[in-house]
C-alpha positions, 0 to 999 in steps of 0.5 A, spaced: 329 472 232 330 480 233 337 482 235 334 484 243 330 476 243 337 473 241 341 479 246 336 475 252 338 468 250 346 470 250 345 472 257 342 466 259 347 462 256 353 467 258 351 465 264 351 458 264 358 458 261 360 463 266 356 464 272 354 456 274 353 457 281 346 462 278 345 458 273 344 452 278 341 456 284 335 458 278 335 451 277 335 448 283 327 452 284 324 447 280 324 439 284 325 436 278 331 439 276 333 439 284 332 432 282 337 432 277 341 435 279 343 432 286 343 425 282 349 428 277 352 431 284 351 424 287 354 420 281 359 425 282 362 425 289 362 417 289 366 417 282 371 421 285 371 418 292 369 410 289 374 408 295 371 412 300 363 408 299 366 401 299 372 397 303 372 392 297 376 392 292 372 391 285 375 385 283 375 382 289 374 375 289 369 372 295 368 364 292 364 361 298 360 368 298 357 368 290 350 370 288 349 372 296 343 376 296 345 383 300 347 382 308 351 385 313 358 384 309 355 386 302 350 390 302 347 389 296 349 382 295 355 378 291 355 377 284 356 369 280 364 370 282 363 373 290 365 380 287 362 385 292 355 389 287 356 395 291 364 396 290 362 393 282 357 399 281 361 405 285 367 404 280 362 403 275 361 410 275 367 411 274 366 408 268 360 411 265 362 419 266 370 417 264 365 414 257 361 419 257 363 426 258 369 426 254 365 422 248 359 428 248 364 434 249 368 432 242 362 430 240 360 438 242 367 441 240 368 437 233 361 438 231 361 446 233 367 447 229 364 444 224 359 448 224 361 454 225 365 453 218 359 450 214 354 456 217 358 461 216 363 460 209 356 458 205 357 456 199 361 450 197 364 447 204 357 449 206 354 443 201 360 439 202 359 439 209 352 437 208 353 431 204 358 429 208 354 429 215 348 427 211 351 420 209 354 419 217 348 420 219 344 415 213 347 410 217 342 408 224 347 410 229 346 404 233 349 400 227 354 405 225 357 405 233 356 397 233 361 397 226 366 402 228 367 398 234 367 392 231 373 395 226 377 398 232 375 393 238 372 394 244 376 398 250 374 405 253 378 409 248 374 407 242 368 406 245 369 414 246 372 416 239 366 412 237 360 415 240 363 421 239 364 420 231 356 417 232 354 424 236 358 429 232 353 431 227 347 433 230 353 438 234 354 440 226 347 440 225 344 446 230 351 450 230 350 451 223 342 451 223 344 456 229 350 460 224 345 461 218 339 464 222 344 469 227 349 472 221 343 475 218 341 478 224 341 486 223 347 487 229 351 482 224 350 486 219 352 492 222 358 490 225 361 488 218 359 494 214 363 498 220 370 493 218 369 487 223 374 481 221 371 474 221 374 472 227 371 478 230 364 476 228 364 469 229 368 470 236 363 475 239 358 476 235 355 469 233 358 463 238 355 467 244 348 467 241 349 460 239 351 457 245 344 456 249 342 450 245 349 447 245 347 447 252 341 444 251 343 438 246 350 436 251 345 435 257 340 432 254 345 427 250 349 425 256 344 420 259 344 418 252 351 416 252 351 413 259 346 408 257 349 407 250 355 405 254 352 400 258 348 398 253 355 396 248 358 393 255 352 389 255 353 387 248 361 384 249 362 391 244 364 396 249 369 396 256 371 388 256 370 385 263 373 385 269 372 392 268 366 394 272 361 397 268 354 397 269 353 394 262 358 388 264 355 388 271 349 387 267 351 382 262 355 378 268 347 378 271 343 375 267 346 369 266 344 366 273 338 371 274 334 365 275 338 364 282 340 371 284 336 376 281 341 382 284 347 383 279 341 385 275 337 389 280 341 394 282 346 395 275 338 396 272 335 401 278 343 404 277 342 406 271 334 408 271 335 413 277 342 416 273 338 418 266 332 420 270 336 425 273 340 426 267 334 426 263 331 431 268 336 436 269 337 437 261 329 439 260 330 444 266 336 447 262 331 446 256 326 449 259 330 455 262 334 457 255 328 456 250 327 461 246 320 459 246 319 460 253 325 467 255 319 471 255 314 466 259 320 465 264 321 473 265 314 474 266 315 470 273 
């Protein structure tokens, strides 16, 4: 990469960090990202609001009303112990960013830093970190999540530091990756000859042209996560039930799917529109911060 290229790329990402309302308007001229984008904006508004999409209570019990398919009362129906599905699924919600965001920016945050002192130290530390996340990263990380949570049992909070200790590593990778390739640049060089300090370097120098694919990797992570959750939930490993996670609201569905198909229907539909729009959204991003596509995309 040339000092120019790399120039071009920390504008970008400068102004993802620092100009979301550009970054979102550029975005936001592709329908795919406009997909995505007004499903994050959705899941947002109805996590923040849960009380104002629902008069029920998540927990709320309507016995003589189990397994009721959608009607007036319950639109979209009831599940095995009269608990209304669109209440369990708002307040899922909840969950799922509450899991999932905090996970996969610790995730971002330790690994960055971990990087960061990998890439930049070389030498010793460099081949200790690299030993180090080679064996975290031997271990599948669905087994290792499984394992740790098994130790620690499950709750929200240790789901969280979990997923976040499985995901950390590849944050640790691209930041040092990103650290080796930008230090040797010319403009780096330039700056230490003439008695910039470490911090110096590192804080105005390196971090800004190693954001953009930070960026690209959190965005893609993060419908990851989301399913993880639900997927531990589902398991009995993740949040414990009455806790209306869609892996739970799953769990608790499919075990009288044969009567009423819907605990299972709509938790399964929630979380395939959720990592599209997720999914969606991040490959725009990728697609914008590239650095394979920076010249194609200035072009148009």
């Amino acid at each position: 990469m040339s000092g120019k290229f790399l120039s071009s790329l920390a504008d970008r990402a400068r102004a993802a960090v620092l100009s979301p309302p550009l970054l979102l308007r550029e975005l936001s001229r592709r329908p795919t990202a406009l997909f995505g984008l007004l499903v994050m904006i959705a899941l947002v508004l109805v996590a923040t609001f849960a009380p104002v999409f629902t008069s029920y209570g998540p927990a709320e019990q309507e016995i003589s009303r189990r397994l009721e398919g959608p009607s007036a009362n319950h639109l979209l129906g009831t599940d095995h112990l009269g608990r209304d599905l669109l209440s369990r699924l708002v307040y899922g919600s909840r969950v799922a960013l509450g899991t999932a965001l905090p996970a996969v920016l610790t995730a971002l945050l330790v690994g960055s830093i971990l990087g960061l002192v990998a890439g930049y130290s070389g030498g010793w530390v460099d081949n200790v970190m690299l030993v180090t996340l080679d064996t975290t990263q031997a271990f599948p990380a669905v087994i290792l999540t499984m394992a740790l949570l098994a130790l620690l049992g499950p709750s929200i909070r240790n789901v969280i530091i979990v997923i976040a200790v499985t995901w950390m590593p590849g944050y640790a990778r691209v930041t040092r990756a990103q650290v080796l390739s930008v230090k040797k640049e010319m403009f780096v060089e330039v700056e230490r000859s003439l008695g910039a300090s470490d911090l110096y370097l590192v804080l105005v120098h390196i971090v800004p042209n190693i954001i953009a694919p930070l960026l690209i990797l959190l965005a893609m992570d993060l419908p990851s996560v989301i399913t993880m959750e639900a997927g531990l939930s589902f398991l009995g490993l993740g949040v414990r039930p009455p806790t209306p996670s869609w892996g739970v609201i799953l769990s608790d569905g499919f075990s009288k799917v044969r009567i009423s198909p819907w605990p299972v229907v709509w938790p399964s539909l929630t979380l395939t529109i959720t990592t599209l729009g997720f999914t969606l959204f991040g490959e725009a991003l990728r697609d914008y911060l590239d650095p394979k596509l920076v010249g194609h995309l200035s072009r148009k």
